[in-house]
C-alpha positions in Angstrom: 92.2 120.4 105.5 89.2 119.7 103.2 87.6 122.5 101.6 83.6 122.9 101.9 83.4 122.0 98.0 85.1 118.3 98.2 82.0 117.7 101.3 79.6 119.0 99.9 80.4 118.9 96.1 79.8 121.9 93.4 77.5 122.9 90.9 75.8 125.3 88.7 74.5 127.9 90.8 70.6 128.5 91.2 69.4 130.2 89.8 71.2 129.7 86.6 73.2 133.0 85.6 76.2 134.1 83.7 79.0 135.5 86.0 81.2 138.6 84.8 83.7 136.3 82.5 80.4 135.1 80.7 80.6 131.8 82.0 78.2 129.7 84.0 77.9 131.0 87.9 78.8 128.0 89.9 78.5 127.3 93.9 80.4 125.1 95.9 80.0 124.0 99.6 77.1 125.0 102.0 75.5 127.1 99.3 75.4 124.4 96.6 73.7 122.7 99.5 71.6 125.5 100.2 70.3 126.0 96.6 69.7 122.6 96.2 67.2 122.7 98.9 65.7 125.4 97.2 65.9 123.6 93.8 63.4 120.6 95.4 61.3 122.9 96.9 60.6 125.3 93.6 60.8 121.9 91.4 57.1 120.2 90.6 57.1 116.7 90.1 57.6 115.5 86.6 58.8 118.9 85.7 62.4 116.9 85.3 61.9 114.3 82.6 64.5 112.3 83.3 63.4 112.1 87.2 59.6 112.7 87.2 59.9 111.9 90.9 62.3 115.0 91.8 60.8 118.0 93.8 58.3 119.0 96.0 55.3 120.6 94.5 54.7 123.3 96.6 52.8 125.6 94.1 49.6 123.2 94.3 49.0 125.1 97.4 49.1 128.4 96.0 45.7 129.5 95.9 44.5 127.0 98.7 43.3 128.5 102.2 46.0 129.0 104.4 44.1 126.8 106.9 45.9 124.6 110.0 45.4 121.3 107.6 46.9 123.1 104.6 49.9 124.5 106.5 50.5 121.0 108.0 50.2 119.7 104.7 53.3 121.7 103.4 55.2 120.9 106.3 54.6 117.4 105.5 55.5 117.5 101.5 58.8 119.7 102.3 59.9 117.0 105.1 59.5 113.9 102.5 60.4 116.0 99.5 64.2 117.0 101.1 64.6 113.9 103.0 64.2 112.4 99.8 66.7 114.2 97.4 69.1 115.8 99.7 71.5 113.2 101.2 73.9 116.0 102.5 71.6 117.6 105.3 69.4 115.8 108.4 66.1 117.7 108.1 65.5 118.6 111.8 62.9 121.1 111.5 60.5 122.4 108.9 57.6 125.2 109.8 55.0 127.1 107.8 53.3 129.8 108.9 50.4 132.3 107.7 52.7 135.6 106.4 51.9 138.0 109.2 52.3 140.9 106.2 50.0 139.4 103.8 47.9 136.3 104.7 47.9 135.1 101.3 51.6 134.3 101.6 53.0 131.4 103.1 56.7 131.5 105.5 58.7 128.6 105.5 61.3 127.9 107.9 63.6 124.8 107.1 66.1 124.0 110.4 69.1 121.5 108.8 72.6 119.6 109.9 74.8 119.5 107.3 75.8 115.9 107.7 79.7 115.9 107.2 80.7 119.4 109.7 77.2 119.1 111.7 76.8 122.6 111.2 73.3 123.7 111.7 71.6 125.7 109.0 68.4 127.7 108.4 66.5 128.7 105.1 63.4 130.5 105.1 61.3 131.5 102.2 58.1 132.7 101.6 55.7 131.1 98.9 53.8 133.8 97.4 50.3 134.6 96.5 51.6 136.3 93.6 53.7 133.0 92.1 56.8 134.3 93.9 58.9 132.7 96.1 62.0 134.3 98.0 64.6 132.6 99.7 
């Protein structure tokens, strides 16, 4: 049987963090997957010098109006930002809506197949007004 870690490979978790034995926390399988996702869509380009290309750029919209052409316009960067970098999933969905708590905030709502099981997953976060983001 293969194990979810030779599919989908392992890494350093993210964020970052030092686990109880004071070494680096690392994630295998569907959550290295997952936090990869999450790593493109917190990453600005040319934040990563040696791939200027890599992430998405979401906080550009940070303090733009959360209008119907600003919302589509995540959408779009999220769609070409993962379809991109993250060879492991098919993108089959991606949604952003106004935050019915506090319309300065920003849901997101990412629908994926994990290419080798065709399991179906779903992240949502919400990009925050105050710089914060929460898977």
């Amino acid at each position: 049987m293969t194990t979810p870690a030779a599919l989908y490979g392992q890494g350093i978790s993210f964020p970052p963090r030092v686990g109880p034995d004071g070494g680096v926390v690392r994630s295998a399988g569907e959550t290295n997957v997952r936090e990869s996702v999450v790593t493109i869509l917190r990453t600005r380009p040319g934040e990563r010098v040696e791939r200027p290309d890599f992430g998405c750029g979401l906080d550009r919209y940070l303090f733009e109006p959360n209008t119907v052409a600003t919302l589509r316009l995540i959408v779009e960067d999220v769609q070409r930002a993962v379809t991109r970098w993250e060879p492991r999933i098919r993108l089959e969905d991606v949604t952003a809506d106004v935050n019915a708590t506090d319309p300065r905030d920003v849901d997101l709502t990412l629908v994926y197949t994990l290419i080798a099981t065709g399991d179906r997953e779903r992240l949502r976060m919400t990009l925050g007004a105050e710089g914060q983001d929460q898977p």
